[in-house]
Backbone as JSON Lines, residues from 0, in Angstrom:
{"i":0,"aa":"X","n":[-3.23,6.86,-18.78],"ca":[-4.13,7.61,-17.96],"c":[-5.33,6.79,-17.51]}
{"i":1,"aa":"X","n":[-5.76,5.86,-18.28],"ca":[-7.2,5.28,-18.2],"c":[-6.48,4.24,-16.78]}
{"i":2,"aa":"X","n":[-5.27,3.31,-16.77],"ca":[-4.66,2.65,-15.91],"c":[-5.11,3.36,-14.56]}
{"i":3,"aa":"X","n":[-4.67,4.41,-14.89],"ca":[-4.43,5.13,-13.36],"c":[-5.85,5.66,-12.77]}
{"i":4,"aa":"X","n":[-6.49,5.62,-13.84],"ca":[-7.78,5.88,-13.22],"c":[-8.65,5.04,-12.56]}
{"i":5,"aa":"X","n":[-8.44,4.3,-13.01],"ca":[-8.98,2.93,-12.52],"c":[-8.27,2.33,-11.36]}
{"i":6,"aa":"X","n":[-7.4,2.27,-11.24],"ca":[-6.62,2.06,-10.05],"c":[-7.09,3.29,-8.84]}
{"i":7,"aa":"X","n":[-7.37,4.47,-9.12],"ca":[-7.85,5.24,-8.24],"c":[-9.46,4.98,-7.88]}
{"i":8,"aa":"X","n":[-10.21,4.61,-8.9],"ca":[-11.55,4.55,-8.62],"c":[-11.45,3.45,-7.99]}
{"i":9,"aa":"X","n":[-10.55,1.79,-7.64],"ca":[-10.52,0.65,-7.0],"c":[-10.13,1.08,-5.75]}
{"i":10,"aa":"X","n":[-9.31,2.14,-5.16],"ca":[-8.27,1.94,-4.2],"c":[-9.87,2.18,-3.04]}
{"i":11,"aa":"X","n":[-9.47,1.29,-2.32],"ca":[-8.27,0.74,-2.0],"c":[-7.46,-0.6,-1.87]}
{"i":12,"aa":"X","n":[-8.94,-1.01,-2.43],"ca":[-8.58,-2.68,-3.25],"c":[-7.52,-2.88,-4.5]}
{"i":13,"aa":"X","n":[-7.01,-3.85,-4.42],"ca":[-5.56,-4.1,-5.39],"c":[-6.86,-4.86,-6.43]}
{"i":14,"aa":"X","n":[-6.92,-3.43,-7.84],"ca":[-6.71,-4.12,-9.1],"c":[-6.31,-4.65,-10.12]}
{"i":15,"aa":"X","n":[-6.92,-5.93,-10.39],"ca":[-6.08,-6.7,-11.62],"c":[-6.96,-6.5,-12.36]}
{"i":16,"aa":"X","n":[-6.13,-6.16,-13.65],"ca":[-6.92,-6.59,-15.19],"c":[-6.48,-7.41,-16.24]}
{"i":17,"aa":"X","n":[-7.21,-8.23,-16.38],"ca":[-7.55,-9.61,-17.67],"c":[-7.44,-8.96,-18.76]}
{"i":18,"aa":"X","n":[-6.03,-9.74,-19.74],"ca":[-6.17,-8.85,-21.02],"c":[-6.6,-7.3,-21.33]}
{"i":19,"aa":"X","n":[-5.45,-6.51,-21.03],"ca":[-5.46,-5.24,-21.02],"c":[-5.63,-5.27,-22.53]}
{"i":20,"aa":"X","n":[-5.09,-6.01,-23.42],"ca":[-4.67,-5.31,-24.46],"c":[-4.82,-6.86,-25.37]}
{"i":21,"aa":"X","n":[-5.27,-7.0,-26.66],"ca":[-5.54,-8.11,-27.32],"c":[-4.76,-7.74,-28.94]}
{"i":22,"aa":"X","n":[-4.23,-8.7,-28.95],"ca":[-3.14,-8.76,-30.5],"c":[-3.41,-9.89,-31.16]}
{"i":23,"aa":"X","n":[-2.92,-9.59,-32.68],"ca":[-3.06,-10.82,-33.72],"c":[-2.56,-12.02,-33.55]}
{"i":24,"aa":"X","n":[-1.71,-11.95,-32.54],"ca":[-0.46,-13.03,-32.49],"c":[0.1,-13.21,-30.82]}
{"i":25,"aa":"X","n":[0.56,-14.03,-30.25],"ca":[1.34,-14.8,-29.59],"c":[2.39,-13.22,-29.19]}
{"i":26,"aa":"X","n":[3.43,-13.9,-30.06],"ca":[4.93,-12.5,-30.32],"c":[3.99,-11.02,-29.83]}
{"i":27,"aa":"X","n":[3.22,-10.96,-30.6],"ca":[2.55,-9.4,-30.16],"c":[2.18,-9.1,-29.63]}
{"i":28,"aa":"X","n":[1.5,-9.86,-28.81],"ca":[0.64,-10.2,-26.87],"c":[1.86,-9.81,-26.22]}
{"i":29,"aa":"X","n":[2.7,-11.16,-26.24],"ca":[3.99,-10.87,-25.11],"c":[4.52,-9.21,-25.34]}
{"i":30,"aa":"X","n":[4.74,-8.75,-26.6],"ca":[5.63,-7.75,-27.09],"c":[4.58,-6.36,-26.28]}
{"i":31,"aa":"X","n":[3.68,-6.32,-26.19],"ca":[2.7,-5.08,-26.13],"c":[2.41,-5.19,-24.34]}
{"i":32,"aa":"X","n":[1.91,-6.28,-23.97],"ca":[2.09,-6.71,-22.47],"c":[3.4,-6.28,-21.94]}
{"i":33,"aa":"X","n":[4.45,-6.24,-21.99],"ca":[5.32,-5.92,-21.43],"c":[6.01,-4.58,-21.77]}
{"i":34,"aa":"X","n":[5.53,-3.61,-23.13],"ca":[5.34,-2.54,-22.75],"c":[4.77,-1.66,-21.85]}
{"i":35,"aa":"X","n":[3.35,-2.63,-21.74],"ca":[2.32,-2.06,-20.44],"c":[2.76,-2.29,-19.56]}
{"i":36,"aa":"X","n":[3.03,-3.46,-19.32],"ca":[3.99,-3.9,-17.81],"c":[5.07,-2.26,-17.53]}
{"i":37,"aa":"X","n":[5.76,-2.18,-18.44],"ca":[6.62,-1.67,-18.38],"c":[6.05,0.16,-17.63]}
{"i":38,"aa":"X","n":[5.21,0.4,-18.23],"ca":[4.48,1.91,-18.29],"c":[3.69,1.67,-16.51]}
{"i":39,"aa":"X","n":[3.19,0.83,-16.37],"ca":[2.42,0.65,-14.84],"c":[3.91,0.83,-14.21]}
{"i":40,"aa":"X","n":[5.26,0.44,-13.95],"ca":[6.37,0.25,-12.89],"c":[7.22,1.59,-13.25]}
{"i":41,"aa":"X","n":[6.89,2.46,-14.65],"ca":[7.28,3.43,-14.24],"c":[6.34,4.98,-13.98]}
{"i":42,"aa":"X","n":[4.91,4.65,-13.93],"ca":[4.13,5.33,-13.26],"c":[3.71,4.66,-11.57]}
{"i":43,"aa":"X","n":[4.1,3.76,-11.46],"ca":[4.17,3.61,-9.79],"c":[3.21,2.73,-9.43]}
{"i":44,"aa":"X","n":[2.2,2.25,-10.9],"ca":[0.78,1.92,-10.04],"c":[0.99,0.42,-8.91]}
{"i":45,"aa":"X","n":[0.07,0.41,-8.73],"ca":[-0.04,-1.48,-8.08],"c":[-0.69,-2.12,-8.64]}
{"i":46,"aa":"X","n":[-1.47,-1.82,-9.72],"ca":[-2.46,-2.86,-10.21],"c":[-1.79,-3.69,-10.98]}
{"i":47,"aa":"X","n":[-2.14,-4.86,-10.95],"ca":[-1.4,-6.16,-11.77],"c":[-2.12,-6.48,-13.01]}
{"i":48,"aa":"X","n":[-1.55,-6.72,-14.01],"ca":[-1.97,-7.09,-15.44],"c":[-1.53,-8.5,-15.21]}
{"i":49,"aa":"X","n":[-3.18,-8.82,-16.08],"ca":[-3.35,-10.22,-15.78],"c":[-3.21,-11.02,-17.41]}
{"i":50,"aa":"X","n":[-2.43,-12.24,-17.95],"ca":[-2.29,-12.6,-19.26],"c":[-3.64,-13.52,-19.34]}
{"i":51,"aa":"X","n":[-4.04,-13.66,-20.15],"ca":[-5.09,-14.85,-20.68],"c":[-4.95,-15.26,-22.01]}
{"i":52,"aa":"X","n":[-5.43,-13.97,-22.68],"ca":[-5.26,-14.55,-24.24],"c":[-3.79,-14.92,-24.33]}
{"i":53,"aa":"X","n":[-4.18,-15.87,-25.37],"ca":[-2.95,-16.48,-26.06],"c":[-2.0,-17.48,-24.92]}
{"i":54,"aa":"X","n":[-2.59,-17.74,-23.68],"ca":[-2.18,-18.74,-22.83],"c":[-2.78,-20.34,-22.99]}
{"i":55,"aa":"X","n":[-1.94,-20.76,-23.91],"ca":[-3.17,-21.73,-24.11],"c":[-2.46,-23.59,-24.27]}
{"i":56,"aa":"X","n":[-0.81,-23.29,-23.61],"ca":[0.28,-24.85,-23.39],"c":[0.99,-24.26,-22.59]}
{"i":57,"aa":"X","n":[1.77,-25.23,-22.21],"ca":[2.83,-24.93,-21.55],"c":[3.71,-24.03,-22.0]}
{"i":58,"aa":"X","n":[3.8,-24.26,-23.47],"ca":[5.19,-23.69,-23.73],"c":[4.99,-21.52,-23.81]}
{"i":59,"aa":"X","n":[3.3,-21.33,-24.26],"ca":[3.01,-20.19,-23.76],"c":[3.21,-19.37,-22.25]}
{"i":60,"aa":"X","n":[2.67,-20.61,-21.27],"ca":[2.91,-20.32,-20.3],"c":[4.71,-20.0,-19.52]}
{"i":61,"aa":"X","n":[5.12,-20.07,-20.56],"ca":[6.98,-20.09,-19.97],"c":[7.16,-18.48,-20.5]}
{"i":62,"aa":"X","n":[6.62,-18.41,-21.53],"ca":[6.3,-16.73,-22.45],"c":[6.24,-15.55,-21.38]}
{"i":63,"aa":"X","n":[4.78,-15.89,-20.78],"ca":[3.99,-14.89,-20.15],"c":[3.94,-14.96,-18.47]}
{"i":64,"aa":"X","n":[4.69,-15.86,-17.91],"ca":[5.34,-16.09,-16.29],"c":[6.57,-15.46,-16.36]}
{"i":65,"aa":"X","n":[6.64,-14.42,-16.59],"ca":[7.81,-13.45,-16.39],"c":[7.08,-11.92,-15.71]}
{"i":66,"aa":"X","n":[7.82,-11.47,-14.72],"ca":[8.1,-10.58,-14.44],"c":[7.56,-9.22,-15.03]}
{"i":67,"aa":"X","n":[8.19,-9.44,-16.09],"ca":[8.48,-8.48,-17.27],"c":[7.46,-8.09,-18.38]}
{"i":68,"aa":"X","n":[6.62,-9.24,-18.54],"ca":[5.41,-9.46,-19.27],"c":[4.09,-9.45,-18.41]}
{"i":69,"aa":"X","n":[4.11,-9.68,-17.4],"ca":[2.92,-9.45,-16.91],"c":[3.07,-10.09,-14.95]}
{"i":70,"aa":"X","n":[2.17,-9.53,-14.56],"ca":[1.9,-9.39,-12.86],"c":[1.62,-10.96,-12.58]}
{"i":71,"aa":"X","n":[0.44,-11.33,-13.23],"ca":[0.14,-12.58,-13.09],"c":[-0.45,-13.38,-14.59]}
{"i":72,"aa":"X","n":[-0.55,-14.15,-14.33],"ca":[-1.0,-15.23,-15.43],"c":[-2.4,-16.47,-15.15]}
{"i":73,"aa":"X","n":[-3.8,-16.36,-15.95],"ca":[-4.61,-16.65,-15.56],"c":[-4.84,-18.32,-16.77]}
{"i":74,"aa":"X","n":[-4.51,-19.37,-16.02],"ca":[-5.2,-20.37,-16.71],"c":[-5.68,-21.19,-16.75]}
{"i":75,"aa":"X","n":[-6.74,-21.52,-18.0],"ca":[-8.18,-22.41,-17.86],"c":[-7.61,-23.66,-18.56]}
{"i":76,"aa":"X","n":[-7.89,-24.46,-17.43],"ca":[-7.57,-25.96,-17.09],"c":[-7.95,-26.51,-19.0]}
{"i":77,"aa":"X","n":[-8.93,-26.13,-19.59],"ca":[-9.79,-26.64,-20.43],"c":[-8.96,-26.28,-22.08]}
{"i":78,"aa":"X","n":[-8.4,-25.57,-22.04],"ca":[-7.78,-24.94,-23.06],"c":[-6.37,-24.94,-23.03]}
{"i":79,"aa":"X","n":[-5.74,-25.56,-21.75],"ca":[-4.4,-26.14,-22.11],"c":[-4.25,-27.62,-22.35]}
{"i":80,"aa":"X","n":[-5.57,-27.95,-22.88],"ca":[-5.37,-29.32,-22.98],"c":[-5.78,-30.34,-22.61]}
{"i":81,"aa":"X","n":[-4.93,-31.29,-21.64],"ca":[-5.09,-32.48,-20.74],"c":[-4.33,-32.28,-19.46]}
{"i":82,"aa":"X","n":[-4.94,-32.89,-18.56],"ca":[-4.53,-33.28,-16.99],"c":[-3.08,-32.54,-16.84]}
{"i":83,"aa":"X","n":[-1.98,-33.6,-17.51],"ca":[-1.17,-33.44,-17.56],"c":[-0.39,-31.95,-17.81]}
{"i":84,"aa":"X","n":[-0.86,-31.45,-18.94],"ca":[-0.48,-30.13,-19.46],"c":[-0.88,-29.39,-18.26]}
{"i":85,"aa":"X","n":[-2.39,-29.16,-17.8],"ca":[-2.58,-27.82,-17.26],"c":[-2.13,-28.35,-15.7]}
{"i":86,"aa":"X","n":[-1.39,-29.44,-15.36],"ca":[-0.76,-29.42,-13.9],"c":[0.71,-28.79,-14.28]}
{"i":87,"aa":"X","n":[1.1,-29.23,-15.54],"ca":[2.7,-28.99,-15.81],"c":[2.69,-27.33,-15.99]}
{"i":88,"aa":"X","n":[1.46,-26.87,-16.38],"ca":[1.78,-25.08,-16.51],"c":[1.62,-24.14,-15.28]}
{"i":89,"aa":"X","n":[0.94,-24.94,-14.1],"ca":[0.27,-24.33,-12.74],"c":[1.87,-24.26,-11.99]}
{"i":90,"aa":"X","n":[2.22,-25.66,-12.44],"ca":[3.69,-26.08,-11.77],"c":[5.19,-24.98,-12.2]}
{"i":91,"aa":"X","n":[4.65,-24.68,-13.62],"ca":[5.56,-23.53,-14.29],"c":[5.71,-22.57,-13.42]}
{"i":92,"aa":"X","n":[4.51,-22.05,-13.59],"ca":[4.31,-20.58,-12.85],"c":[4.88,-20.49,-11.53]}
{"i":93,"aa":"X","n":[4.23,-21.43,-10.62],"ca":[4.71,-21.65,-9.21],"c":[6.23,-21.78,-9.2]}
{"i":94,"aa":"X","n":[6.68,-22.64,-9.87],"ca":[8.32,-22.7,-9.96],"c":[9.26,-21.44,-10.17]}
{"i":95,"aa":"X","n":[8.4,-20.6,-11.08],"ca":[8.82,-19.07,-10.87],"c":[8.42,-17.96,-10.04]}
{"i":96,"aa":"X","n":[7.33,-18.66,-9.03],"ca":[6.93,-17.44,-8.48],"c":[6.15,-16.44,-9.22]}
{"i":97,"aa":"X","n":[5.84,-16.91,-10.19],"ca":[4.41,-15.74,-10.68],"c":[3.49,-16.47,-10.39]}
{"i":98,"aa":"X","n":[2.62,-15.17,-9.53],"ca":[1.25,-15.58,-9.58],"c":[0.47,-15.86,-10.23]}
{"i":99,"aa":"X","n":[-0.63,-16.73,-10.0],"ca":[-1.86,-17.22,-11.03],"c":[-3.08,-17.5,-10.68]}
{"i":100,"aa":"X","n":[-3.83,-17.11,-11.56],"ca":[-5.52,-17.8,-11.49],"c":[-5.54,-19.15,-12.16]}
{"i":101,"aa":"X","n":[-6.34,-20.39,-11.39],"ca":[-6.96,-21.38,-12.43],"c":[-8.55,-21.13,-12.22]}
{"i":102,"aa":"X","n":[-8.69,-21.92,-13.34],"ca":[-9.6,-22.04,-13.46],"c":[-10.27,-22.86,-14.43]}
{"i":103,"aa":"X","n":[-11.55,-23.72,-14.16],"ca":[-11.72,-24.67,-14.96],"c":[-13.37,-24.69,-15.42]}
{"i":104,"aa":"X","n":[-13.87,-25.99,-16.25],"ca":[-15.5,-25.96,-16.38],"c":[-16.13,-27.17,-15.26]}
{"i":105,"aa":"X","n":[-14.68,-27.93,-14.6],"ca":[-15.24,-29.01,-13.95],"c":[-14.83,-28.34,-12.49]}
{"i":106,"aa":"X","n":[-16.32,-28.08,-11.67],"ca":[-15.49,-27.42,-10.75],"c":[-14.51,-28.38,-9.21]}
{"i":107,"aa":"X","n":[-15.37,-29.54,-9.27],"ca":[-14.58,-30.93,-8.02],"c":[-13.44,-30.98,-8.94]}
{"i":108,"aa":"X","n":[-12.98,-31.17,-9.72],"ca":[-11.82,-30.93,-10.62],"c":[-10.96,-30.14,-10.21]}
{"i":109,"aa":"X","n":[-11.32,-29.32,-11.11],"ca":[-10.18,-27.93,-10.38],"c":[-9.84,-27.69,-9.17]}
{"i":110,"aa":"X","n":[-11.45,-27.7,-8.39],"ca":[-11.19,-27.85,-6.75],"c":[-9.88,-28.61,-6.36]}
{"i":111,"aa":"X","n":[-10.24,-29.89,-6.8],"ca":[-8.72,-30.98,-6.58],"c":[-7.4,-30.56,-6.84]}
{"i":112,"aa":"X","n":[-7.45,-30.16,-8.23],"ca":[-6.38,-29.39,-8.61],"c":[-5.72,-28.18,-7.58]}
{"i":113,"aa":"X","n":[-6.82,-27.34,-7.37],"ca":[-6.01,-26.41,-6.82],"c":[-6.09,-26.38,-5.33]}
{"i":114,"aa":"X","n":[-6.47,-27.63,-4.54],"ca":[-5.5,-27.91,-3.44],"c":[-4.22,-28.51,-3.36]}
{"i":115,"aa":"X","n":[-3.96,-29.28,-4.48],"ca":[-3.03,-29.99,-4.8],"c":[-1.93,-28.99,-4.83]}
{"i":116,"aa":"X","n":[-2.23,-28.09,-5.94],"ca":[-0.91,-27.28,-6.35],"c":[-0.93,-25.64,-5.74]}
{"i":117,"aa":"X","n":[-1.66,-25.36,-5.18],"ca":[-2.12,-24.35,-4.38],"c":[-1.97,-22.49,-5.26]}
{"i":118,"aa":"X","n":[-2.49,-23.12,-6.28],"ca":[-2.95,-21.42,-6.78],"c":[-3.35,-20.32,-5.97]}
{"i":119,"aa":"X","n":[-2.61,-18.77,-6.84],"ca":[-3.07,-17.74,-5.95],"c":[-4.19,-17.81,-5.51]}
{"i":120,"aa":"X","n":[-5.17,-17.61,-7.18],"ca":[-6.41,-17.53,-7.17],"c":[-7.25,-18.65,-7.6]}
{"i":121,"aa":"X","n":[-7.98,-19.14,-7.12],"ca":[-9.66,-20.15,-7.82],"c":[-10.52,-19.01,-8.26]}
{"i":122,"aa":"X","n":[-10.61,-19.21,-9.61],"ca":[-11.79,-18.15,-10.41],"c":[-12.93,-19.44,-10.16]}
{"i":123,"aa":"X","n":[-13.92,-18.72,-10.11],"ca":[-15.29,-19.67,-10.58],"c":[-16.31,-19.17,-9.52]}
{"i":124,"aa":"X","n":[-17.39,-19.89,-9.74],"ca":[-18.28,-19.54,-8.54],"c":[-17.74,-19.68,-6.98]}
{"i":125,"aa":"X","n":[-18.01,-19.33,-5.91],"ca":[-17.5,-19.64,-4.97],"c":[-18.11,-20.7,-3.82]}
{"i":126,"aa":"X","n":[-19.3,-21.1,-4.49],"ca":[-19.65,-22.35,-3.35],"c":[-19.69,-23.73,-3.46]}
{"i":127,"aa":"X","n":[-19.44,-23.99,-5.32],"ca":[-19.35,-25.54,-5.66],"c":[-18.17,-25.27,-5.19]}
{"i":128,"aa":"X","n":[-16.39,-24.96,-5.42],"ca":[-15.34,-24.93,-4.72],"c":[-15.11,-25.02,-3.41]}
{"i":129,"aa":"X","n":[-15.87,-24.38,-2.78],"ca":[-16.33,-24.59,-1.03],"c":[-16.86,-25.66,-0.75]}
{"i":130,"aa":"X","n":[-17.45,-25.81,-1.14],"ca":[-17.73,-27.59,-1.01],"c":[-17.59,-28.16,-1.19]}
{"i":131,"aa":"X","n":[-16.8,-28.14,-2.08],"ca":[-15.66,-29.5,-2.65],"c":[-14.99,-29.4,-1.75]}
{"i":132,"aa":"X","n":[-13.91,-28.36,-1.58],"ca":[-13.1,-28.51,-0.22],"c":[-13.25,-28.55,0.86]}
{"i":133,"aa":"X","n":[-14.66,-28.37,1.35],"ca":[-15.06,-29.15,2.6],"c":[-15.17,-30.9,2.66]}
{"i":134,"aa":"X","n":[-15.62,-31.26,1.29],"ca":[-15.74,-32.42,1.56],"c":[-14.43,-33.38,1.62]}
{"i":135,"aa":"X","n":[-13.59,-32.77,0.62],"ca":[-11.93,-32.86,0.68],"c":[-11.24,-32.71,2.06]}
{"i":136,"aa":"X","n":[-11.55,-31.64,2.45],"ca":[-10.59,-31.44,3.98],"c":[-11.38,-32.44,5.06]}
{"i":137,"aa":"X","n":[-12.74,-32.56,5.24],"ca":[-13.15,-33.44,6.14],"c":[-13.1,-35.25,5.9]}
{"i":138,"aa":"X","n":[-12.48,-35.61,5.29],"ca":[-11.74,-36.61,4.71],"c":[-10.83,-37.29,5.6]}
């Protein structure tokens, strides 16, 4: 009920929510997320449940880029690691077609990043990113 309410007090903007639901464990995130998943597609809503907690390698990110577990998947460049890792998990997602947020603490960074690999979303402020990619595109 609280889902649907909220989805009515947004409309007519498409809401997402970050960690609907927080568990002891990995297994219990995915397991409870995709009950919810499950309860939003058979009450009809549109709002997308967004994963965070417990996204935190690649091999999480293969978990929670499903369908089934959640709408989209939100992750911070900083907590999967290195370079390498958080391009190989942006690349996950995209390879399946689930959507995603990045997001990072370096913002010409991420900026880079996410022209490179072209995320749904850039979380962060919105004018160091703007200007990074101005100075990027006028290049």
């Amino acid at each position: 009920g609280a889902l649907f309410g909220l989805e009515l007090a947004a409309k007519p903007y498409q809401l997402q929510i970050q960690n609907p639901i927080l568990q002891e464990s990995r297994d219990e995130q995915v397991e409870q997320l995709t009950q919810l998943t499950n309860l939003v597609k058979m009450r009809r809503l549109s709002l997308q449940l967004v994963a965070d907690a417990w996204v935190d390698s690649p091999t999480d990110v293969a978990q929670f880029a499903n369908p089934q577990v959640c709408q989209m998947v939100h992750l911070d460049l900083p907590r999967l690691g290195n370079l390498e890792m958080g391009i190989t998990a942006v690349l996950q997602c995209l390879g399946q077609n689930h959507p995603l947020i990045l997001s990072g603490t370096d913002d010409p960074l991420t900026t880079q990043i996410a022209l490179a690999v072209q995320p749904t979303l850039l979380h962060g402020a919105p004018l160091p990113h703007y200007n990074e990619m101005q100075k990027t595109l006028a290049r």
